[in-house]
C-alpha positions as CSV (number, residue, x, y, z in Angstrom):
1,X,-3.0,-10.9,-31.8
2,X,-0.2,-13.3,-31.5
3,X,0.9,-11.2,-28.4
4,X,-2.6,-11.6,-26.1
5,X,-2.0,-15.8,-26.0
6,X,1.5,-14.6,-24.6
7,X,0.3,-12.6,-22.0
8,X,0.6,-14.0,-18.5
9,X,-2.0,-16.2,-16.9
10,X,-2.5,-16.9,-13.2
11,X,-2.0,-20.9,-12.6
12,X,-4.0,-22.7,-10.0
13,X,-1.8,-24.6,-7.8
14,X,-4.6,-24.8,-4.9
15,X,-5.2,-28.9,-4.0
16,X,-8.4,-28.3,-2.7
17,X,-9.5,-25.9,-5.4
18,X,-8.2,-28.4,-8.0
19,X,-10.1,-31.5,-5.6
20,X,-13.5,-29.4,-5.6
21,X,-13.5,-28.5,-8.9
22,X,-13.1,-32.4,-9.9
23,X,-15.7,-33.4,-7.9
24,X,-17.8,-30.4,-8.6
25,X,-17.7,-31.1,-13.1
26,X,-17.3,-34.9,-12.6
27,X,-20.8,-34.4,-10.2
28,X,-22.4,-32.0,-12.8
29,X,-21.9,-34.3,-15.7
30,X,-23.8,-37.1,-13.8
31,X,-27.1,-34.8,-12.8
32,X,-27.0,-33.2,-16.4
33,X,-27.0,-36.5,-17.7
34,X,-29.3,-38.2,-15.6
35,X,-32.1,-35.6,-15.9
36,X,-31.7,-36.0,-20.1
37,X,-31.5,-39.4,-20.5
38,X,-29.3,-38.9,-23.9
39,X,-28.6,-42.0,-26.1
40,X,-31.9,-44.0,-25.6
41,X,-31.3,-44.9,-21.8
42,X,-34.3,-43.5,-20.9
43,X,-35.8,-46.9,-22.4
44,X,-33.5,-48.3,-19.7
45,X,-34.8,-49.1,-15.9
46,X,-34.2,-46.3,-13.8
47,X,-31.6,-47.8,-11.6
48,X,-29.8,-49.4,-14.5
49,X,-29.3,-46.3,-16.4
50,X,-28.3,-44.2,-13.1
51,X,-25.7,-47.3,-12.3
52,X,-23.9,-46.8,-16.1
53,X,-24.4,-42.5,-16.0
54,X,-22.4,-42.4,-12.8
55,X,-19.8,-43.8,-14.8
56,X,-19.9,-41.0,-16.9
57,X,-19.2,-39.2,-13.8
58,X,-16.4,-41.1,-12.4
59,X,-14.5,-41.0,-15.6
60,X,-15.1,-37.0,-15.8
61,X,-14.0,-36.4,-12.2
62,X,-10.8,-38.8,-12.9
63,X,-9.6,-37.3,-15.9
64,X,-9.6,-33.7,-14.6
65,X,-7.6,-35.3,-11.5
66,X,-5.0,-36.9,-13.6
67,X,-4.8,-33.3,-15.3
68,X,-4.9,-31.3,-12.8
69,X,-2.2,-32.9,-10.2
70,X,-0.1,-35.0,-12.4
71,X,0.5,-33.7,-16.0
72,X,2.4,-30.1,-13.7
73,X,4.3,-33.0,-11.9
74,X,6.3,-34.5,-15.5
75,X,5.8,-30.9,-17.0
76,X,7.0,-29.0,-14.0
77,X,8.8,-26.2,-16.0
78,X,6.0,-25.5,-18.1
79,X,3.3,-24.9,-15.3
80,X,5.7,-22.4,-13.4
81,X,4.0,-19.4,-12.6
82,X,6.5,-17.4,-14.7
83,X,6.2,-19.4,-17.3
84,X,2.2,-19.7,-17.6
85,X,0.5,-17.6,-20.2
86,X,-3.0,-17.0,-21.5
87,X,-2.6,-19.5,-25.0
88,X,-1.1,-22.2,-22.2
89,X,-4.3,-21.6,-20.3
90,X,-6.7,-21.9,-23.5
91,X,-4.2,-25.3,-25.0
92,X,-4.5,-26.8,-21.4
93,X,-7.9,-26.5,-20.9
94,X,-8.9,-27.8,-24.6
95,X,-6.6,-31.2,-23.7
96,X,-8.8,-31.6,-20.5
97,X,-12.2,-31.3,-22.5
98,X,-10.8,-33.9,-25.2
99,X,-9.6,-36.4,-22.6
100,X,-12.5,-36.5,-21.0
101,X,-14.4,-36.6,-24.5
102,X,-12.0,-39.6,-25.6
103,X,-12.5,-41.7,-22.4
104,X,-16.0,-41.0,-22.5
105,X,-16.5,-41.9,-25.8
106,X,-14.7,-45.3,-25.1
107,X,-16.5,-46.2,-22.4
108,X,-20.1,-44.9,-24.3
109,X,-19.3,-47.6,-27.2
110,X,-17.8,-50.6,-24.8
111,X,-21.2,-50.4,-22.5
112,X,-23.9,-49.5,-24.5
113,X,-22.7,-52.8,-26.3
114,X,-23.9,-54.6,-23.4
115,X,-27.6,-52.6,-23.9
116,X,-29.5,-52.3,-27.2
117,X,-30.4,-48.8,-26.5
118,X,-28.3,-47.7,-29.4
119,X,-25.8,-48.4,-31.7
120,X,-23.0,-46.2,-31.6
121,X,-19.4,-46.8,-33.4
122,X,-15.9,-45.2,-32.6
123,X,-15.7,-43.4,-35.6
124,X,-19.5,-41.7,-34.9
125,X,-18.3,-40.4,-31.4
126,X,-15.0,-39.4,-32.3
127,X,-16.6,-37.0,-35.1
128,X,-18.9,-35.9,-32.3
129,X,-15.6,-35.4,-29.6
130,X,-13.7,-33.2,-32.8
131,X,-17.2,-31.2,-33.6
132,X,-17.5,-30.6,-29.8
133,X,-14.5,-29.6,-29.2
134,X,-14.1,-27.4,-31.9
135,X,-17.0,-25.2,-30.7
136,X,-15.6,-25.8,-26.9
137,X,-12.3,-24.1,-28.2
138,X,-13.9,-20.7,-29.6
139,X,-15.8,-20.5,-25.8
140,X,-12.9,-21.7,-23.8
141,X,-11.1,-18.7,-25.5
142,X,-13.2,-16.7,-25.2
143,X,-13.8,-17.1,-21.0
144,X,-10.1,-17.1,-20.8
145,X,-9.6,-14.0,-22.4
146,X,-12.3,-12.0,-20.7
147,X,-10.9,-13.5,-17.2
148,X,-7.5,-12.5,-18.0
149,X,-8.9,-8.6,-18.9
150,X,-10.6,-8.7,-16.1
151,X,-7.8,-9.5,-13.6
152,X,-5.4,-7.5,-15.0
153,X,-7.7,-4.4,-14.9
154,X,-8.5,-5.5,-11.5
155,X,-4.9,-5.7,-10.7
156,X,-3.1,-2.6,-12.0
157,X,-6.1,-0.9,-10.6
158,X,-5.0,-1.7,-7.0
159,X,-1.2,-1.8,-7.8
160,X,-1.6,2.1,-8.5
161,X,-3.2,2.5,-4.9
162,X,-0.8,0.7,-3.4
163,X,2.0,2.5,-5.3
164,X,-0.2,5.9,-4.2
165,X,0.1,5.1,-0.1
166,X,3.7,3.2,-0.7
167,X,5.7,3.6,2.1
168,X,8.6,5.0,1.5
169,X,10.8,5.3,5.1
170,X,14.2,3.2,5.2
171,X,13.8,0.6,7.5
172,X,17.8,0.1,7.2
173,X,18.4,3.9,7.9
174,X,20.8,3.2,10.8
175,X,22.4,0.0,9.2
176,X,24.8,2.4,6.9
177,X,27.8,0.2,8.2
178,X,26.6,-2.4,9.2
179,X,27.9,-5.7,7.6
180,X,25.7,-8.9,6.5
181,X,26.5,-12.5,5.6
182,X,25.2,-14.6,3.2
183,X,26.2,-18.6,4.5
184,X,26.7,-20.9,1.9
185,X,25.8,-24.4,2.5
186,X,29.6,-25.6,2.8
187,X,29.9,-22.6,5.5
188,X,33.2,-21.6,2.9
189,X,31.5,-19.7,-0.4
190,X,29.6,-16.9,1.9
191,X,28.9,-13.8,0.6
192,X,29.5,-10.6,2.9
193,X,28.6,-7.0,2.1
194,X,27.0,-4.0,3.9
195,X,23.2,-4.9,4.8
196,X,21.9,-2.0,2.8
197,X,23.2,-3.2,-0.6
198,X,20.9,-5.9,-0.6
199,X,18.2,-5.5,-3.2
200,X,16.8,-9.3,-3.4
201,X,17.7,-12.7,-3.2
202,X,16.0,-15.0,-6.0
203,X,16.2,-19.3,-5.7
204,X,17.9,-20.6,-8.4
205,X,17.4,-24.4,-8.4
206,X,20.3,-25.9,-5.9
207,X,21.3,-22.1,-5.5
208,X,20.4,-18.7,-4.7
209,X,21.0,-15.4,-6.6
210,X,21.9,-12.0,-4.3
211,X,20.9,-8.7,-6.2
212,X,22.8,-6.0,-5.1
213,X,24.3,-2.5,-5.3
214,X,28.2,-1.8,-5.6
215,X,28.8,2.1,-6.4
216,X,25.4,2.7,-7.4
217,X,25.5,-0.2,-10.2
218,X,23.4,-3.6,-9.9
219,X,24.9,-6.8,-9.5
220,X,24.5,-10.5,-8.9
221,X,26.3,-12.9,-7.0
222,X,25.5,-17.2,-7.3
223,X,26.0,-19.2,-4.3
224,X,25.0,-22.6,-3.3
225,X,22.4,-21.8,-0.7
226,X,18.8,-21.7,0.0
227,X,15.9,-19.4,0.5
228,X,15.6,-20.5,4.0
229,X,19.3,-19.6,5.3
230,X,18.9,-16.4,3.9
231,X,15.9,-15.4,5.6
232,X,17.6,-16.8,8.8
233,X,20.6,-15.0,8.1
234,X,18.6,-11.9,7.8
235,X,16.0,-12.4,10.2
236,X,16.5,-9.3,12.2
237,X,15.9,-6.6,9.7
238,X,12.3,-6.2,8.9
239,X,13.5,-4.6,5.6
240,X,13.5,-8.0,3.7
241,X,10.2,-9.9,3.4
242,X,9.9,-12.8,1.6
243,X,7.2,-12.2,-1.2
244,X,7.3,-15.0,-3.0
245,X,8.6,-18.9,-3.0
246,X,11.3,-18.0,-4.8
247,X,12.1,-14.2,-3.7
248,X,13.2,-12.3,-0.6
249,X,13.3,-9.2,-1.1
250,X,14.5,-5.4,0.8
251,X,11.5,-3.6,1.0
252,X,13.6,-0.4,1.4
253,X,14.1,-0.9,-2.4
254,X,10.6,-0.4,-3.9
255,X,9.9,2.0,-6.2
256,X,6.3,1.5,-6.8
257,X,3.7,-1.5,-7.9
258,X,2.4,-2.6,-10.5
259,X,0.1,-6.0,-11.6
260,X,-1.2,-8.1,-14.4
261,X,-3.6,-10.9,-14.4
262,X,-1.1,-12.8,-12.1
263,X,-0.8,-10.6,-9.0
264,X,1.7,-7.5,-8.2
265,X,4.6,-7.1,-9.3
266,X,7.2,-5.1,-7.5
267,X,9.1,-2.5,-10.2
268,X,12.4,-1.8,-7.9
269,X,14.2,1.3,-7.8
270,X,16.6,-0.7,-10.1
271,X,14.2,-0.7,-12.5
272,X,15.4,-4.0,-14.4
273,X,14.6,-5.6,-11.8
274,X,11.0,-6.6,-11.6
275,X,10.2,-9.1,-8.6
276,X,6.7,-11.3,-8.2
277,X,3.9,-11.5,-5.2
278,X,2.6,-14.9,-4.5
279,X,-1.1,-14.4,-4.3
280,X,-2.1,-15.5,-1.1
281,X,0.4,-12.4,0.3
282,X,-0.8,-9.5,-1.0
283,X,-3.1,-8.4,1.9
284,X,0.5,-8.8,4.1
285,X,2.6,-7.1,1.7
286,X,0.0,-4.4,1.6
287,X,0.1,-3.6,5.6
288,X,3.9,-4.0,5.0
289,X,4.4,-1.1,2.3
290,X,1.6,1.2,3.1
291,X,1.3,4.2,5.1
């Protein structure tokens, strides 16, 4: 059981997608509300009680915002793509929901001391937020779970197409002896071997990580480079595509594709080495791989 909250879970890292979907709840909240009235407002004048609802609003829409585009900025490692699973997911969203409970809550019992339509105390709403949220976190599991099914199904699905119309020529066929360098960025530490023994290139922070193949064996080579000079160094064979932020990699080398709830995966003829697809590439690397 343990194992499903481990699985791997898509993160969403699209600004407008995160700026819609604050406005969207934050503007949700404030209809809901002002259509029910709750707390005794309805004894309020219209205006008045629309006026203190918005709040409600406001406080909704600024709490997701918060969540959404600064807690990833001081917890950078944990909201990595690699790093995100499923019981994240389900953890993150629950600290979202009591946030905005909290805050809420706060701001219920500091204004509706200015009204008399109710008398309401900290500890009354804070054993409402814990009783909400208690039921929020058997839903919020459950949606998560049945999204993450879903995509994966979804995914592996295609990845077995794709694998089925994969591709296989060798773009670098006529490249046998033909000799590639690596720059570093002090022009000194480059890395030189034949273009074919290039498998992929990962980012490692202030460096980069070669994969490659030396008497039919796999192996690794650190220098202080980026993403970007390798793809310039290597910009004239259409063997490497880069597939992800973080990974270039020789297409020649694909053994076949696979997916999870993330995206695909490419399984490489190494087969211990398993590379990512950003998301928003999989239609290109599709037309780049496929018959």
């Amino acid at each position: 059981m343990i194992g499903i909250f481990r699985q791997p879970y898509p993160v969403q890292n699209e600004p407008k997608v995160k700026i819609f979907t604050s406005l969207g709840i934050g503007l949700f909240v404030f209809v809901l509300l002002s259509i029910f009235r709750p707390l005794g407002l309805n004894n309020l004048p219209f205006g008045h009680a629309l006026s203190f609802l918005l709040g409600y609003g406001i406080i909704t829409t600024l709490c997701l915002t918060i969540n959404f585009f600064l807690v990833p900025k001081f917890f950078y490692n944990s909201f990595s793509e690699e790093k995100w699973t499923v019981g994240k997911e389900i953890v993150f969203i629950l600290w979202i929901i009591f946030m905005i409970g909290i805050t809420n809550s706060i701001y219920s019992v500091v204004n509706l001391s200015l009204f008399t339509v109710a008398s309401l105390s900290y500890k009354t709403l804070l054993f409402f937020q814990f009783a909400a949220l208690t039921v929020a976190a058997l839903v919020v599991t459950i949606l998560v779970l049945l999204k993450n099914l879903r995509l994966t199904k979804k995914n592996i699905q295609l990845a077995l197409e794709i694998s089925d119309n994969l591709n296989h020529k060798q773009r670098l066929s006529g490249k046998k002896d033909e000799m590639i360098t690596i720059e570093s960025e002090n022009k000194i530490d480059n890395f030189t071997t034949n273009v074919i023994n290039i498998i992929a290139i990962s980012a490692a922070e202030n460096y980069i990580e070669i994969n490659y193949e030396e008497n039919d064996v796999l192996k690794k080579k650190l220098i202080r480079s980026s993403l970007k000079i390798a793809r310039d160094n290597l910009k004239s064979y259409t063997a490497f595509y880069r597939c992800h932020r973080k990974w270039i990699v020789n297409l020649d080398h694909i053994r076949n594709v696979t997916g999870n709830s993330q995206g695909y995966k490419l399984i490489m003829k190494q087969e211990e080495l398993i590379i990512p697809v950003s998301r928003n590439l999989n239609k290109e690397l599709i037309l780049r791989i496929s018959r």
